[in-house]
VMD Tcl script that builds the backbone (N, CA, C; Angstrom):
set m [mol new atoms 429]
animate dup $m
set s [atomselect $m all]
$s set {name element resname resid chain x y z} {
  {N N UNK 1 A 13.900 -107.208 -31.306}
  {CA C UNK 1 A 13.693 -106.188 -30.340}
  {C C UNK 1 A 14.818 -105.174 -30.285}
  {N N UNK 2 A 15.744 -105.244 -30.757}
  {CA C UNK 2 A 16.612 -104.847 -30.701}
  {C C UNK 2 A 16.653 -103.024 -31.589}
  {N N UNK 3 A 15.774 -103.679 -33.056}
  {CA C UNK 3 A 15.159 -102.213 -33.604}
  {C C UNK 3 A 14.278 -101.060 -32.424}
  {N N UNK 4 A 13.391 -101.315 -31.913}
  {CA C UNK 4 A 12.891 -100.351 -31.187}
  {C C UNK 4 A 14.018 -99.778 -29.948}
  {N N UNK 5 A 15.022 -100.462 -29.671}
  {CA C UNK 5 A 15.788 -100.048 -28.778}
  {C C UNK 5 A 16.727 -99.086 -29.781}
  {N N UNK 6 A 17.238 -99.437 -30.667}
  {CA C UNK 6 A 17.879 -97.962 -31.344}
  {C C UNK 6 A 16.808 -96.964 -31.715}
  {N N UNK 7 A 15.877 -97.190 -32.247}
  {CA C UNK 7 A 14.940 -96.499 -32.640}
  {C C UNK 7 A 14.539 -95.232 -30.832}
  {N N UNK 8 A 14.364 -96.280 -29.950}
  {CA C UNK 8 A 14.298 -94.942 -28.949}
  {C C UNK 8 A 15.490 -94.563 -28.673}
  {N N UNK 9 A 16.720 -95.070 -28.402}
  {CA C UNK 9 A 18.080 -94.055 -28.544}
  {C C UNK 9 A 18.016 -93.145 -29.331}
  {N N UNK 10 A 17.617 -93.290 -30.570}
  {CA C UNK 10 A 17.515 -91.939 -31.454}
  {C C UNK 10 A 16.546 -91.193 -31.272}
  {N N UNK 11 A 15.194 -91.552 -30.648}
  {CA C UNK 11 A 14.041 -90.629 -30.320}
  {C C UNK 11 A 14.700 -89.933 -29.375}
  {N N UNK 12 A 15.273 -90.600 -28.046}
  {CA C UNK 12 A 15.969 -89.674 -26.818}
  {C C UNK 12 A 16.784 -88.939 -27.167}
  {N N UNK 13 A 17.657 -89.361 -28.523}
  {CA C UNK 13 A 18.895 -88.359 -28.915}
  {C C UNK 13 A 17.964 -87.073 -29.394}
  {N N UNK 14 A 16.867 -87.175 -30.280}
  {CA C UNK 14 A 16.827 -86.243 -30.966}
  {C C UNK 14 A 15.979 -85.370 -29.691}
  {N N UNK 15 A 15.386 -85.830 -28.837}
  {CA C UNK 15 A 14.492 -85.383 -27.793}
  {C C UNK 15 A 15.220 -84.032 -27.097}
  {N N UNK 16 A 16.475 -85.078 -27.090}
  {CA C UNK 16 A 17.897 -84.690 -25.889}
  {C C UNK 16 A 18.333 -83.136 -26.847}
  {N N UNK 17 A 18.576 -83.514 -28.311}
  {CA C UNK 17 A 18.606 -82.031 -29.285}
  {C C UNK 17 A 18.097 -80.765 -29.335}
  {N N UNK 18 A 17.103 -81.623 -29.377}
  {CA C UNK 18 A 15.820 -80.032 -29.476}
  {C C UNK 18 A 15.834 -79.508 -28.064}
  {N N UNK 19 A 15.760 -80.201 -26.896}
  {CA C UNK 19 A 15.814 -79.432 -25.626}
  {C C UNK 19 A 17.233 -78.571 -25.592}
  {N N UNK 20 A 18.304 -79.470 -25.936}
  {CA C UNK 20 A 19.702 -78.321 -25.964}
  {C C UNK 20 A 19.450 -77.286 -26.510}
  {N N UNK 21 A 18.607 -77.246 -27.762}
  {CA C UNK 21 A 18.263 -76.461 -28.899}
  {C C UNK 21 A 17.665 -75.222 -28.243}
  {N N UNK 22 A 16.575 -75.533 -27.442}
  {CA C UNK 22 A 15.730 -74.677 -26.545}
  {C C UNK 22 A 16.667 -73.857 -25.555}
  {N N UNK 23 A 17.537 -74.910 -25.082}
  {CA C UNK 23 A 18.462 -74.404 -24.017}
  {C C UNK 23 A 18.840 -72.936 -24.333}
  {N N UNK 24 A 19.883 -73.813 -25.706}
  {CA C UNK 24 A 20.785 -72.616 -26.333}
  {C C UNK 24 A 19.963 -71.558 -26.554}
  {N N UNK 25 A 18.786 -71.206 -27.340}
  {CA C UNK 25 A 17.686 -70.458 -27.800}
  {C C UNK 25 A 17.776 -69.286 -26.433}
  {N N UNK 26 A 17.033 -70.325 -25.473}
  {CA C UNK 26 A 16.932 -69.511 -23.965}
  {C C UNK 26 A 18.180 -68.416 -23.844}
  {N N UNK 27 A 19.233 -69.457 -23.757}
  {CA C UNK 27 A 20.823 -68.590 -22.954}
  {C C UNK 27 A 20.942 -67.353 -23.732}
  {N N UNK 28 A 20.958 -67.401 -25.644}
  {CA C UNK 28 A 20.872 -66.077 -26.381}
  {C C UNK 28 A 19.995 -65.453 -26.039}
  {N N UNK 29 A 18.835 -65.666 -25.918}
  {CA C UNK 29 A 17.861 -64.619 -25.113}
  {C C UNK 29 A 17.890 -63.679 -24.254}
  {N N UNK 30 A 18.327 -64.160 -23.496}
  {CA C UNK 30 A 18.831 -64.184 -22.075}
  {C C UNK 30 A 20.068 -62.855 -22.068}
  {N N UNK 31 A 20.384 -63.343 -22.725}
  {CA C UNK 31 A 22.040 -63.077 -23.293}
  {C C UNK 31 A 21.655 -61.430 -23.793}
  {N N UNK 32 A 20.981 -61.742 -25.016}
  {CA C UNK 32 A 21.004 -60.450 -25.629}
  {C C UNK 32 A 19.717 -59.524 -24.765}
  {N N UNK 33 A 19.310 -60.006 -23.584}
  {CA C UNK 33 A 18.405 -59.342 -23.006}
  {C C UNK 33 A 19.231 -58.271 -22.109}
  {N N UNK 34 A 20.625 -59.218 -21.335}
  {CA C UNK 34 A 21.231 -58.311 -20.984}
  {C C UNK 34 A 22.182 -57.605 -21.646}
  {N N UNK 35 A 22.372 -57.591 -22.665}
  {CA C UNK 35 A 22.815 -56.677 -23.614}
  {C C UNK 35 A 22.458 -55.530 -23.530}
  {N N UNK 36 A 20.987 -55.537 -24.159}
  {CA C UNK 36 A 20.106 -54.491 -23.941}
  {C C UNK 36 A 20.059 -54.080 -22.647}
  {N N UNK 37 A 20.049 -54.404 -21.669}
  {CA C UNK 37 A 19.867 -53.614 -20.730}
  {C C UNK 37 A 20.704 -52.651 -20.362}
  {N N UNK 38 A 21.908 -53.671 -20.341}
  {CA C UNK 38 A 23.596 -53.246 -19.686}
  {C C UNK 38 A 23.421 -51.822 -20.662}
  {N N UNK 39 A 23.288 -51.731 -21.851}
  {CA C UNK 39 A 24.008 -51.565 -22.983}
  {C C UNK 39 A 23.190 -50.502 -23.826}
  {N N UNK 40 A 22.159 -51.185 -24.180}
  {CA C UNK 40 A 21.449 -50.086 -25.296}
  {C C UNK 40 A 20.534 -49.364 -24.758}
  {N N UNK 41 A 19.365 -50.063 -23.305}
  {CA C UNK 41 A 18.494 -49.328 -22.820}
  {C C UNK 41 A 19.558 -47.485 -22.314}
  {N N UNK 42 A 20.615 -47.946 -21.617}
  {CA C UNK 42 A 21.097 -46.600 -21.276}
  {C C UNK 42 A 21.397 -45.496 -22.355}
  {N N UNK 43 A 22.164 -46.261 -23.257}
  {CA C UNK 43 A 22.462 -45.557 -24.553}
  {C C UNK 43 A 21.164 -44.563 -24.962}
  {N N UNK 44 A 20.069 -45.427 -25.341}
  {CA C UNK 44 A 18.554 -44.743 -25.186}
  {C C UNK 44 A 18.253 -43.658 -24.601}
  {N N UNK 45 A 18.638 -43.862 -23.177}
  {CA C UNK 45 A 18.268 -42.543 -22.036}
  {C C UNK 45 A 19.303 -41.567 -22.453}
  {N N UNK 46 A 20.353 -41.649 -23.012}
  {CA C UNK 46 A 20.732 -40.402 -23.317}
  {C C UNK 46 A 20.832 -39.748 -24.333}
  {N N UNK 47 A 20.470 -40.495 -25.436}
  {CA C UNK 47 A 20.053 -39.662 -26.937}
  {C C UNK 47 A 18.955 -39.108 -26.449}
  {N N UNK 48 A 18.221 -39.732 -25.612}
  {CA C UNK 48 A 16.417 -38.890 -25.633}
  {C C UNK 48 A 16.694 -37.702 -25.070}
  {N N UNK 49 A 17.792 -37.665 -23.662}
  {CA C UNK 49 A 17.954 -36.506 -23.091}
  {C C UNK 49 A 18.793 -35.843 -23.919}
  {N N UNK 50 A 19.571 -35.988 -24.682}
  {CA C UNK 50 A 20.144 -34.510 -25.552}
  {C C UNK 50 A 19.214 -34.372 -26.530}
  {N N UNK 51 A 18.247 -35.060 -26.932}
  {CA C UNK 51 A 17.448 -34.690 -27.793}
  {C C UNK 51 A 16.459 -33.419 -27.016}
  {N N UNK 52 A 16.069 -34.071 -25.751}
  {CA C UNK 52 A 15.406 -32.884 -24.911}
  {C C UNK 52 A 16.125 -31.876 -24.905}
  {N N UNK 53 A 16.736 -32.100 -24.407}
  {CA C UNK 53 A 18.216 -30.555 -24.078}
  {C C UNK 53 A 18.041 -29.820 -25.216}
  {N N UNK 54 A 18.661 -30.249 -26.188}
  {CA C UNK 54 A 18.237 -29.126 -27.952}
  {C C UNK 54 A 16.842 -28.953 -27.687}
  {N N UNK 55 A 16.379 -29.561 -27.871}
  {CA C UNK 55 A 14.531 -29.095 -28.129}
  {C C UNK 55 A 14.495 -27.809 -26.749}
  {N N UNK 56 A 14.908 -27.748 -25.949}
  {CA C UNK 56 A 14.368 -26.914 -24.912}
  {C C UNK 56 A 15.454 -25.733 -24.969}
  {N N UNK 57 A 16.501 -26.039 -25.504}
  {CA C UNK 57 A 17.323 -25.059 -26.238}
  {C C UNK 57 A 16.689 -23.757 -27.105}
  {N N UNK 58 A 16.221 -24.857 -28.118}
  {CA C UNK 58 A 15.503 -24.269 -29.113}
  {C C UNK 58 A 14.283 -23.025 -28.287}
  {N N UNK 59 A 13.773 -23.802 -27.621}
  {CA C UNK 59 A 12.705 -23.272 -27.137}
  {C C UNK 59 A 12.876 -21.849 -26.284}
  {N N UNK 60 A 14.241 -21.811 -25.609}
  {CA C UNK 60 A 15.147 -20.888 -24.884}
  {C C UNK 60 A 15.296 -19.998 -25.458}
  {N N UNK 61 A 15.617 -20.124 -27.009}
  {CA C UNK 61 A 16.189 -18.950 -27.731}
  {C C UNK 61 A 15.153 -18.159 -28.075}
  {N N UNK 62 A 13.765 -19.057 -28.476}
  {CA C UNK 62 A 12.541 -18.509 -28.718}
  {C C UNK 62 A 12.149 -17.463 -27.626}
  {N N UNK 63 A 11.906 -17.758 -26.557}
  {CA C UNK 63 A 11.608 -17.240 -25.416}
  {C C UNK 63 A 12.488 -15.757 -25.144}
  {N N UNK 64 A 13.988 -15.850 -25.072}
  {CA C UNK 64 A 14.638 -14.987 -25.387}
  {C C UNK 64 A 14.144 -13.659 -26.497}
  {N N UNK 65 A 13.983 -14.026 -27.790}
  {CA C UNK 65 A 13.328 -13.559 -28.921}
  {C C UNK 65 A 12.533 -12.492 -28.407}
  {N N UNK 66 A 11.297 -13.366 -27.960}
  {CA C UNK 66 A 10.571 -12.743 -27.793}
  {C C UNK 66 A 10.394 -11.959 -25.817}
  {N N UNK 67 A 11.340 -12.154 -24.834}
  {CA C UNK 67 A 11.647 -10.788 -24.298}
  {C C UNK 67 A 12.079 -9.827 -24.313}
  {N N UNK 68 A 13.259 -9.754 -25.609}
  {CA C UNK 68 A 13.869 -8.709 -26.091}
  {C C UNK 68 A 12.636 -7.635 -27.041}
  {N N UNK 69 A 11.816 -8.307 -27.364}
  {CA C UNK 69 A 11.126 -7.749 -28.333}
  {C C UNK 69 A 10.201 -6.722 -27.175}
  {N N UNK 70 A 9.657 -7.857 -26.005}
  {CA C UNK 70 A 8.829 -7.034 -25.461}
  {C C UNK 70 A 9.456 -5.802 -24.593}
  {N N UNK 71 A 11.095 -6.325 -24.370}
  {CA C UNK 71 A 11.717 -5.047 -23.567}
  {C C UNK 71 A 11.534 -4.108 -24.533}
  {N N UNK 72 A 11.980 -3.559 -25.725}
  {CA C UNK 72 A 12.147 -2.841 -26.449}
  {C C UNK 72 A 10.526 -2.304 -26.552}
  {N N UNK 73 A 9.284 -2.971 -26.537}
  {CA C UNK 73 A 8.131 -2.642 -26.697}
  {C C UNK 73 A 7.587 -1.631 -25.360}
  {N N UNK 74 A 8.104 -1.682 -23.979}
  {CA C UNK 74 A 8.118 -1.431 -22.601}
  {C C UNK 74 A 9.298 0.086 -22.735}
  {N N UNK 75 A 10.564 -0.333 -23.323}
  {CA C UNK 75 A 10.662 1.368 -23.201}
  {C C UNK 75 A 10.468 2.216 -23.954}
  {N N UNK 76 A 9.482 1.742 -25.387}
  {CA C UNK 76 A 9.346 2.858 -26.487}
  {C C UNK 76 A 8.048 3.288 -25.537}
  {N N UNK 77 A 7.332 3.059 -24.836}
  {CA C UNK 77 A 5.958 2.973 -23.913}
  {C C UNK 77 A 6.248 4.059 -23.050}
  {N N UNK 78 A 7.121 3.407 -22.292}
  {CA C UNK 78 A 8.288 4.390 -21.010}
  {C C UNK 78 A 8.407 5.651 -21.490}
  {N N UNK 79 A 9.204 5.837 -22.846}
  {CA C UNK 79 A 9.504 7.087 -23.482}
  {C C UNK 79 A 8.159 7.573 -23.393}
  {N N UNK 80 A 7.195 6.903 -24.313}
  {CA C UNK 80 A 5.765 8.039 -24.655}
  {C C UNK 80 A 5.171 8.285 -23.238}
  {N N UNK 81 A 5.333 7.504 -22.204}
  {CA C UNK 81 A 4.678 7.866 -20.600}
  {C C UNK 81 A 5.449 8.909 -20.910}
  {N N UNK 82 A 6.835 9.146 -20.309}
  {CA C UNK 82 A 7.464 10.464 -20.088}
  {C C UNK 82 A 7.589 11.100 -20.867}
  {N N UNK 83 A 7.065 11.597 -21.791}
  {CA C UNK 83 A 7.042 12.488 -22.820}
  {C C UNK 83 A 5.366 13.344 -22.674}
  {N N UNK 84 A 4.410 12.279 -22.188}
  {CA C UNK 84 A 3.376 12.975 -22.108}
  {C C UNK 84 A 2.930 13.532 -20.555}
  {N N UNK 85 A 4.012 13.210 -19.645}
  {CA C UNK 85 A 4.224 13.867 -18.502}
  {C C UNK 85 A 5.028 14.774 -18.236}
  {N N UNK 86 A 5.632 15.310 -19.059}
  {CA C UNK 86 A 6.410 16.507 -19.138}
  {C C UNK 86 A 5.862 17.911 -18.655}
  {N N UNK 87 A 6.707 18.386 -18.009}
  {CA C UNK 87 A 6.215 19.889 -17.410}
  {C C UNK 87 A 5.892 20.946 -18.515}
  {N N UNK 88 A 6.831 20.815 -19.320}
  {CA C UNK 88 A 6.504 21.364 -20.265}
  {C C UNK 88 A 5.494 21.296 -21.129}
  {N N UNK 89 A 5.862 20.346 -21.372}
  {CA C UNK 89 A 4.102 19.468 -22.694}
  {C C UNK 89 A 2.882 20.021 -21.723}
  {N N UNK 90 A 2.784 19.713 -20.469}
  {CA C UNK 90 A 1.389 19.795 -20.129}
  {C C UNK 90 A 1.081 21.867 -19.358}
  {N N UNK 91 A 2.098 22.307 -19.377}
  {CA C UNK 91 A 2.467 23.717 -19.352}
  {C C UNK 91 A 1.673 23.918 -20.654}
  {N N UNK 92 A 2.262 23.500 -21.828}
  {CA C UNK 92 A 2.073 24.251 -23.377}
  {C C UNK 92 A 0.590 23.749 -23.776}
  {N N UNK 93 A 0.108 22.667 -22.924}
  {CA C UNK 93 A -0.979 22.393 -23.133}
  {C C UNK 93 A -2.316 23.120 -22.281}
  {N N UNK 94 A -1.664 23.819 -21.280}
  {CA C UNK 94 A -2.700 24.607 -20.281}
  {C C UNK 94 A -2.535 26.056 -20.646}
  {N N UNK 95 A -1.545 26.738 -21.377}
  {CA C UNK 95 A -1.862 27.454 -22.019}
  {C C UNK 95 A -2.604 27.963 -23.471}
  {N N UNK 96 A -2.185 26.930 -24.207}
  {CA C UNK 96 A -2.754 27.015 -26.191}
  {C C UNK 96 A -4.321 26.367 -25.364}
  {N N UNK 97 A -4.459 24.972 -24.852}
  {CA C UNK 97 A -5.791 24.370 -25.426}
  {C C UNK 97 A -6.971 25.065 -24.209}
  {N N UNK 98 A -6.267 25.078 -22.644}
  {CA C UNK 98 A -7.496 25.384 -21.856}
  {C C UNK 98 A -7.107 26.828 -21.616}
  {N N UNK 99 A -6.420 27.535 -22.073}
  {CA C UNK 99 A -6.342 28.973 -22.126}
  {C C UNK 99 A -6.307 29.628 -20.571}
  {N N UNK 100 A -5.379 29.086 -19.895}
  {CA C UNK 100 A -4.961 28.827 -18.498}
  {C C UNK 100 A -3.606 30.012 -18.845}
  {N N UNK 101 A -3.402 30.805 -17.338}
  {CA C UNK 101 A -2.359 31.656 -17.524}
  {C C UNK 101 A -2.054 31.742 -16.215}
  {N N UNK 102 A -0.602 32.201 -15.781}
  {CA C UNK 102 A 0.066 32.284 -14.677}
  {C C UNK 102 A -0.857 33.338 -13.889}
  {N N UNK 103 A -1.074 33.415 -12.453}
  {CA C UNK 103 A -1.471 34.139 -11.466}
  {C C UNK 103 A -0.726 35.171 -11.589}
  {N N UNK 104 A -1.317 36.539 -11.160}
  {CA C UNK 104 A -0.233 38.042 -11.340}
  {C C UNK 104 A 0.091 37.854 -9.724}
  {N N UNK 105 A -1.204 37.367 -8.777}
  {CA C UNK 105 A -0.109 37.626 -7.408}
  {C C UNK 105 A -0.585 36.449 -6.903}
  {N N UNK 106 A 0.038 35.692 -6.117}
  {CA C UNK 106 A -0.100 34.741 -5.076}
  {C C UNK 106 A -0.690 35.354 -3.795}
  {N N UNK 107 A -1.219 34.099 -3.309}
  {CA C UNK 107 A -2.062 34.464 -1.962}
  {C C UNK 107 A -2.371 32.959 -1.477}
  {N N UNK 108 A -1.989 33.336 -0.089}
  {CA C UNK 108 A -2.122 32.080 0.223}
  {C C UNK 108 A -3.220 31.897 1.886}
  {N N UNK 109 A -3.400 30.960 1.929}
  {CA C UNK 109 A -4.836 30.994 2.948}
  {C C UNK 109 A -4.066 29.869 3.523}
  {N N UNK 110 A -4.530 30.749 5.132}
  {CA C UNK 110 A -4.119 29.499 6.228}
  {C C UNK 110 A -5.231 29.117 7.058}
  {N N UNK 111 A -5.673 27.567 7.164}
  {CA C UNK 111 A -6.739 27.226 7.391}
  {C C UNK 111 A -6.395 26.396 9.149}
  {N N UNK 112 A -6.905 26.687 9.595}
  {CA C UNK 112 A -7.107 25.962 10.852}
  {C C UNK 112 A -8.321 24.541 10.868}
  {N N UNK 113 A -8.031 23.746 10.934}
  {CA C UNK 113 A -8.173 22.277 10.766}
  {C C UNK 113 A -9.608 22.216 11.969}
  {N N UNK 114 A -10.612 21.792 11.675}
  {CA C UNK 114 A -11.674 21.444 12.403}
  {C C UNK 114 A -11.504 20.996 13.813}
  {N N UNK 115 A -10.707 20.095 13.667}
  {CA C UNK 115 A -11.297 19.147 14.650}
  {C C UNK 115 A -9.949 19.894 16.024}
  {N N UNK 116 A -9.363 20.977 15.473}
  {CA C UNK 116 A -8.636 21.425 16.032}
  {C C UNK 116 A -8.978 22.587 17.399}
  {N N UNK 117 A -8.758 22.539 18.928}
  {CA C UNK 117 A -9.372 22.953 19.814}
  {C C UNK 117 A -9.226 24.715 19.765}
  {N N UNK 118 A -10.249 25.461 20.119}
  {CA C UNK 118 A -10.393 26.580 20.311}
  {C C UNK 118 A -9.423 27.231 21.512}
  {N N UNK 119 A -8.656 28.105 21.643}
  {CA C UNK 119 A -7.779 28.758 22.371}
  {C C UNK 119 A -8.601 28.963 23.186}
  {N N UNK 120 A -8.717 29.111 24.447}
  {CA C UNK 120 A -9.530 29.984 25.819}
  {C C UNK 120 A -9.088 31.165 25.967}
  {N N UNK 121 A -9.660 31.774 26.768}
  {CA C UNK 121 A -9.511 33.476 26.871}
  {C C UNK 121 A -8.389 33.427 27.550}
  {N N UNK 122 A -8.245 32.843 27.970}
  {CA C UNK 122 A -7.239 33.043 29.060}
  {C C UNK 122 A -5.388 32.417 28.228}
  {N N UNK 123 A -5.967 31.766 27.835}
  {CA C UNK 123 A -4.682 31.423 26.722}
  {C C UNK 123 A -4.803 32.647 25.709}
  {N N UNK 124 A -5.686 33.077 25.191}
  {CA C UNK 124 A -5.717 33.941 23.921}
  {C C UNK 124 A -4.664 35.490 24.738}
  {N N UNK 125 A -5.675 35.487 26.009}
  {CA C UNK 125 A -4.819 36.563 26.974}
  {C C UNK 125 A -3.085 36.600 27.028}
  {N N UNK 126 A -2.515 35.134 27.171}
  {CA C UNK 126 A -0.871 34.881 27.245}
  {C C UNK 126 A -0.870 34.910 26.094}
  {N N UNK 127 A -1.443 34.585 25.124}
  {CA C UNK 127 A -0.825 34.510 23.493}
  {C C UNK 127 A -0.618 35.737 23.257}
  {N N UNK 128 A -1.731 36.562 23.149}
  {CA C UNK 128 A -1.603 37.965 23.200}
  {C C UNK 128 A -0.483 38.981 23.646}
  {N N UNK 129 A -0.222 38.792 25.168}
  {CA C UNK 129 A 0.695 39.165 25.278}
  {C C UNK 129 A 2.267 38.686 25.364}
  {N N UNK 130 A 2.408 38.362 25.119}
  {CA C UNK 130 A 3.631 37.752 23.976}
  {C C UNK 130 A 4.096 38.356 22.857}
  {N N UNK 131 A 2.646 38.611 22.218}
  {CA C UNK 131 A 2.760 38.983 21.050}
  {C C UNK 131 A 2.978 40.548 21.029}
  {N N UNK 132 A 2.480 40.907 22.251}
  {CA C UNK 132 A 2.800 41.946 22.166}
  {C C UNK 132 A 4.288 42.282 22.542}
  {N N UNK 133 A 4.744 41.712 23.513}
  {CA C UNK 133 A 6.074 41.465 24.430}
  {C C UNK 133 A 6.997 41.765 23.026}
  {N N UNK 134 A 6.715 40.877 21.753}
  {CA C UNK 134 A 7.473 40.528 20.949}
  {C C UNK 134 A 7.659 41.759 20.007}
  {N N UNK 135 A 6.253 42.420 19.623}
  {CA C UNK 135 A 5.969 43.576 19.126}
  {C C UNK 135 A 6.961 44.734 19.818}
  {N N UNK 136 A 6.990 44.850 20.835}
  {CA C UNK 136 A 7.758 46.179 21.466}
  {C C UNK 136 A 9.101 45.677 21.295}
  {N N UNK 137 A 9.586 43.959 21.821}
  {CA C UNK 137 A 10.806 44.371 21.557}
  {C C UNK 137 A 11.794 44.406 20.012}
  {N N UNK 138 A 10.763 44.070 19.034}
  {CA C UNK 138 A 11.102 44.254 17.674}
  {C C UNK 138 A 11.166 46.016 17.578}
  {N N UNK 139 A 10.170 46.776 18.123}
  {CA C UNK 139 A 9.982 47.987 17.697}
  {C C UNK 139 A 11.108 48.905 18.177}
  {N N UNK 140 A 11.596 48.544 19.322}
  {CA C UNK 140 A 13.046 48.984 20.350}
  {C C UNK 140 A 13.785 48.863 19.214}
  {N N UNK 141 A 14.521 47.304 19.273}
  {CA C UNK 141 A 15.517 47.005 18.028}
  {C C UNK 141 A 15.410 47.648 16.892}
  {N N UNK 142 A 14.174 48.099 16.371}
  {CA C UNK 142 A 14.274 48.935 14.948}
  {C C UNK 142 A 14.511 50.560 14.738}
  {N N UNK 143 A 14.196 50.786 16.082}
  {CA C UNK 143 A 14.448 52.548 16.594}
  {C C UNK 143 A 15.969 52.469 16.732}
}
mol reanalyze $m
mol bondsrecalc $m
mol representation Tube
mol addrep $m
């Protein structure tokens, strides 16, 4: 009897092995899990973000590119607006094409507005004389 009693000492030893075995297995696990965390996951987050950063860099300069292009497109535009609003240009154009020419005399019309009330006689009477008041004493002063 004595064989089966070493025989399970060595089954328990080797039992007792493989579980240390597992142990150890576990603890490196474990181990290099927080590695990674402590360690490489962060490392990670910041290559990705300078990788973003350039990429949106890139993308910046593009963008740039192309507002300079469109400023430059906005005042060659600007120029041809004010060039075809010119007093002159559209002067030289109302004379050569619609055969348009300056007035020899001016005249000008003064309009009294509709909705504007009619003087009464009796006001037209003080307006009147006023006007006349004003008439004589201009005509004094000029004698």
């Amino acid at each position: 009897m004595s064989l089966p009693n070493n025989n399970l000492r060595y089954d328990n030893f080797s039992v007792k092995k493989e579980r240390e075995a597992i142990s150890q297995n576990k603890r490196l696990l474990f181990c290099f899990l927080v590695i990674f965390i402590i360690f490489i996951l962060p490392m990670a987050l910041v290559i990705s973000q300078s990788l973003r950063i350039v990429h949106l860099n890139y993308q910046l300069e593009e963008l740039q590119g192309e507002l300079s292009e469109i400023s430059t497109k906005n005042q060659e535009i600007e120029r041809k607006v004010a060039s075809k609003k010119s007093l002159s240009r559209l002067e030289t154009i109302a004379r050569d094409d619609l055969n348009m020419a300056e007035p020899d005399e001016i005249q000008r019309l003064a309009l009294i507005p509709r909705d504007a009330e009619v003087a009464t006689e009796e006001e037209r009477g003080v307006i009147a004389s006023l006007w006349q008041g004003f008439q004589n004493v201009r005509a004094a002063t000029l004698e």
